[in-house]
N, C-alpha and C positions, 0 to 999 in steps of 0.2 A: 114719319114715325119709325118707319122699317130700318132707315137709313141710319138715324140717330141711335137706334137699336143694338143695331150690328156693329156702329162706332165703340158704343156704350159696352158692348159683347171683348172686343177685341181689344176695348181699353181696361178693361177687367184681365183677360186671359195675359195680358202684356204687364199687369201689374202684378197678378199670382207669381208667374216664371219670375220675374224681375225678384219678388218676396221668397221663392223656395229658393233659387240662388245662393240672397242671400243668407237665408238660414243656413245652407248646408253650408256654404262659407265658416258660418259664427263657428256652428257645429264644427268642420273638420278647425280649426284655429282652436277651439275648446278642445280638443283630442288631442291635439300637436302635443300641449307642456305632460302629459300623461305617459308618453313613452317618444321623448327625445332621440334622436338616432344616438346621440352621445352616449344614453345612457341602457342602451342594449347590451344584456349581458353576450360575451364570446364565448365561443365554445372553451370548456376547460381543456388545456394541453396535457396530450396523453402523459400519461409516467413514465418517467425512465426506468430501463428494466436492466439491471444491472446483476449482472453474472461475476459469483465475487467464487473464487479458488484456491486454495490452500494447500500444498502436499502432503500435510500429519498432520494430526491432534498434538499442538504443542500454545505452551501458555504463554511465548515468546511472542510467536506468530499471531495469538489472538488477543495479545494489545495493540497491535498493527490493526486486524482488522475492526476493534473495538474504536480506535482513532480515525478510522477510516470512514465508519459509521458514524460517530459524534459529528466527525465535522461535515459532512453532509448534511446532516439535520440539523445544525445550526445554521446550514445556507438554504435551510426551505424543504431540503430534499430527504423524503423520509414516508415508511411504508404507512405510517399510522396518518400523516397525512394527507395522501392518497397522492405523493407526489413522485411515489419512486416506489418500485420492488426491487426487492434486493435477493437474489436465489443463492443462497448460500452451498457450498459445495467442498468437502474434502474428500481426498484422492485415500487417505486410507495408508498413505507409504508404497502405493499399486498404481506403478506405470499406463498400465492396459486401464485401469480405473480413471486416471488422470486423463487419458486421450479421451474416453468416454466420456465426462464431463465438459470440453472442450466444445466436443463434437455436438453435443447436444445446445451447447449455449449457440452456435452459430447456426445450429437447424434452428432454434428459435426465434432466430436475428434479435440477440439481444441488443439495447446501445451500444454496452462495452464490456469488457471484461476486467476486472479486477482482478490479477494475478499475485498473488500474496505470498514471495518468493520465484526463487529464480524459476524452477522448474515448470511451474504452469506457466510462468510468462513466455518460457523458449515454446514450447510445446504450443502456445497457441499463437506465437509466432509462424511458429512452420503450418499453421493450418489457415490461417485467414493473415489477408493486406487490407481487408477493406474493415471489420470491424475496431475501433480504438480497444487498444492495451494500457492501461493504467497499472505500473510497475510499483511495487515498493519490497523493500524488504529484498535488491536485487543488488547488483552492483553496474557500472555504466557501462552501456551495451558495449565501448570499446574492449573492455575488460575481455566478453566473452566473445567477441570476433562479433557480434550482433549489428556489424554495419555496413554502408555501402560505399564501395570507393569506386568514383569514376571522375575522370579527369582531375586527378588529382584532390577531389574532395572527398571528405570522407562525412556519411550523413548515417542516423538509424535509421531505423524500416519507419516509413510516414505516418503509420500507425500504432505507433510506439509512444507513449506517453509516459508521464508518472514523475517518479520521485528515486532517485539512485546513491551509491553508497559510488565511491572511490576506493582503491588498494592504500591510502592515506593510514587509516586502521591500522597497519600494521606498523608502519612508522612510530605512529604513537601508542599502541600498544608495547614496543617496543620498549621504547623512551623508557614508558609508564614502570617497567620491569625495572630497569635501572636503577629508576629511583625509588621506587617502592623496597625493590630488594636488593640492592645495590652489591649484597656477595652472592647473588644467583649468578652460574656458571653454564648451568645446563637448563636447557626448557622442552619436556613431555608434550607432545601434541598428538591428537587422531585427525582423519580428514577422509573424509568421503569423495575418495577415488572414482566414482562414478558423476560425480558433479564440478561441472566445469568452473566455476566460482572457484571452488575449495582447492581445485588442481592449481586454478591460479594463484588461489592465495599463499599455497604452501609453496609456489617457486619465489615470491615475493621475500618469503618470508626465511626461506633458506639464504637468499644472497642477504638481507637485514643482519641474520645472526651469523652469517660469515663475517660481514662489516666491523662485527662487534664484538666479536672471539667470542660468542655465546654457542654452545654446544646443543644442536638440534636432535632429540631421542621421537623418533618421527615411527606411526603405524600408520597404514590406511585401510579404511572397512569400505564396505557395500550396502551394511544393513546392521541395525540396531542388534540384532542378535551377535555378535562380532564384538560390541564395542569393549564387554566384560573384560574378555580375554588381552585386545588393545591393551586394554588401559595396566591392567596386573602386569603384560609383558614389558611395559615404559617404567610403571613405578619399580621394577626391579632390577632397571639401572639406575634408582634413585638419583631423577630428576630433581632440582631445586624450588620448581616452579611449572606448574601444567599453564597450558596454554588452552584455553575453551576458545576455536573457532568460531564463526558464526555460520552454522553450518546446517542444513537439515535433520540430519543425523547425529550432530553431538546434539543441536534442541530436545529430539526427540527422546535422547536416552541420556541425558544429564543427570539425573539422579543416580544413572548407574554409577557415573562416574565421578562425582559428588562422593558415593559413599565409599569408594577404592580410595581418592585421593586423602580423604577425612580418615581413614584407618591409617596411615601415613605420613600424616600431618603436611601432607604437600598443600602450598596453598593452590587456588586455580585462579589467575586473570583472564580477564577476554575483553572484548569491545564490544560488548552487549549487553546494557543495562538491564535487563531485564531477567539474564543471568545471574544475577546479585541477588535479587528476591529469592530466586530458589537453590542459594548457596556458595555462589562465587563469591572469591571475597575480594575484589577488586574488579573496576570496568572503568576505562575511559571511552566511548562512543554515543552514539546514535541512541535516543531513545525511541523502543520499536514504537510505542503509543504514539507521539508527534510525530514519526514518520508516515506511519498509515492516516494521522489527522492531514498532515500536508500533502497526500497523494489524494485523498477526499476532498480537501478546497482546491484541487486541477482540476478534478472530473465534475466539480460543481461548477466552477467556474468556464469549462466545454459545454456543459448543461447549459448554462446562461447565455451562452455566446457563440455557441458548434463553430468555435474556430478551433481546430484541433491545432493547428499550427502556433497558435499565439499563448496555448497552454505548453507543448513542448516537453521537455526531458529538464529537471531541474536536482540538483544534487541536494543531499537529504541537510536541516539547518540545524538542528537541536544534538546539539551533545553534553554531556557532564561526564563527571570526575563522583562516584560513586562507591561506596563501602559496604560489605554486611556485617552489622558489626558483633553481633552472636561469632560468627569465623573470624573476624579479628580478634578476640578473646583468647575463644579457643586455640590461636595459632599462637598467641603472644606478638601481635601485628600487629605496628602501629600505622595506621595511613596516616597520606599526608594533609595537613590542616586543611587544605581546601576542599578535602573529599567531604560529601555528604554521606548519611550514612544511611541505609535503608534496611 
């Protein structure tokens, strides 16, 4: 009986283990469709922290960064949600303020910086290679000597990005003169001598109007405070036609010169649409909104891909043919049919 007992014991204990087995079996395969490895949330990917830079308070420059910011957030990327900071930053017109800004975006290690014109992009050129620079509002680093030649190649700095203007602008600006005003003789310009863009463009723009037997009445300033006097000393060798560079400093003080050239009846062209809004009365260029939008879809698209290489230096795409047509009135200026009027 002990025998058959003990059998009976150990064919019981052989049958439990054999039963809890299989439950815990059933059990974990009942657990399994509850949380699929597949379907394990991942960690959310940190935000990009984007360090964006501007040298003035100007309304030119803040359709650029206005475009810059749309088109980000139409590619996902945006502070609201929660997929990007964006530290906004202007220099004030103050050198020593601009470095300050710079400086701090790279103690922070931001992604990148957004330099919104020429000035904060050279400035944080000279201060960091390793974080990306996303240019707009600049012209092509050849322009300003911003590149590198060796054996015969010539490249920009590896961490230079964005979105660029060409010396083309003045070609058609040019033109634009012609045919707009076809018995302009002379052309009024200012140009901020302290910025390498504006130096370039006004040697550009001296051999163009030699080209053309157009008579150049040429001042250069330093600072907005200057431009006043500029511009009275130009209209009183009664220029034909001002020429509005696209410049830091005519941005910044364009109303001053808006209202000298408007007591005068001089018209003002330039190659910046967004000049025309606040009084030019003629622009063939660049619109600064699409320019900042298309420097946003490079850093969105680095964002998606951290290939900085395959995002690159791309020349700016969107241009029109623009009118304001309150100053065509008041000039008795007729643009040409193609021009829009704004």
């Amino acid at each position: 009986m002990m025998h058959n007992h003990r059998g009976f014991t150990v064919g019981r204990i052989v049958l439990l283990i054999t039963l809890v087995v299989a439950i815990a079996g059933c059990a974990s395969k009942k657990e399994e469709p509850q949380k699929p490895e597949s379907s394990i949330e991942k960690p959310a990917k940190k935000p990009v922290v984007i360090g964006f830079v501007q040298p003035v308070d100007d309304e030119t420059l803040d359709e650029a960064r206005r475009g810059f910011i749309d088109a980000l957030k139409a590619r996902g990327y945006s502070d609201s949600a929660g997929t990007a900071k964006i530290i906004y930053q202007n220099a004030q017109n103050d050198i020593p303020t601009l470095n300050q800004i710079i400086d701090k975006f790279i103690a922070d290690k931001v992604t990148c910086i957004a330099a919104n014109a020429t000035l904060p992009m050279m400035t944080a050129l000279k201060k960091t290679k390793e974080i990306p620079i996303f240019m707009m509002v600049g012209p092509a680093p050849t322009i300003n000597d911003l590149v590198i030649r060796k054996d015969g190649n010539v490249k920009a700095p590896a961490n230079l990005v964005g979105v660029y203007e060409t010396l083309a602008y003045i070609d058609s600006s040019i033109a634009l003169i012609r045919r707009a005003f076809p018995n302009a003789k002379s052309i009024g310009v200012i140009f901020n001598s302290a910025e390498p863009n504006s130096t370039n463009a006004m040697g550009e723009l001296r051999k163009k109007c030699k080209q053309n037997n157009l008579k150049l009445i040429e001042r250069s300033i330093t600072s907005t405070a200057e431009t006043q006097q500029a511009v009275q000393a130009i209209l009183n060798r009664k220029p034909d036609v001002f020429f509005a560079l696209p410049d830091n400093l005519v941005f910044a003080s364009f109303e001053v010169i808006l209202k000298e050239t408007s007591e005068k009846k001089v018209p003002i062209v330039t190659s910046e649409i967004g000049l025309v809004k606040r009084g030019a009365t003629i622009a063939y260029g660049a619109d600064f909104y699409m320019w900042g939008y298309q420097a946003g879809e490079a850093a969105a698209e680095y964002f998606d891909t951290g290939d900085l290489v395959a995002v690159g230096l791309r020349p700016v795409k969107v241009r029109k043919l623009v009118h304001n047509e309150k100053m065509a009135k008041e000039l008795g200026f007729t643009p040409p049919p193609e021009s829009q009027p704004m």
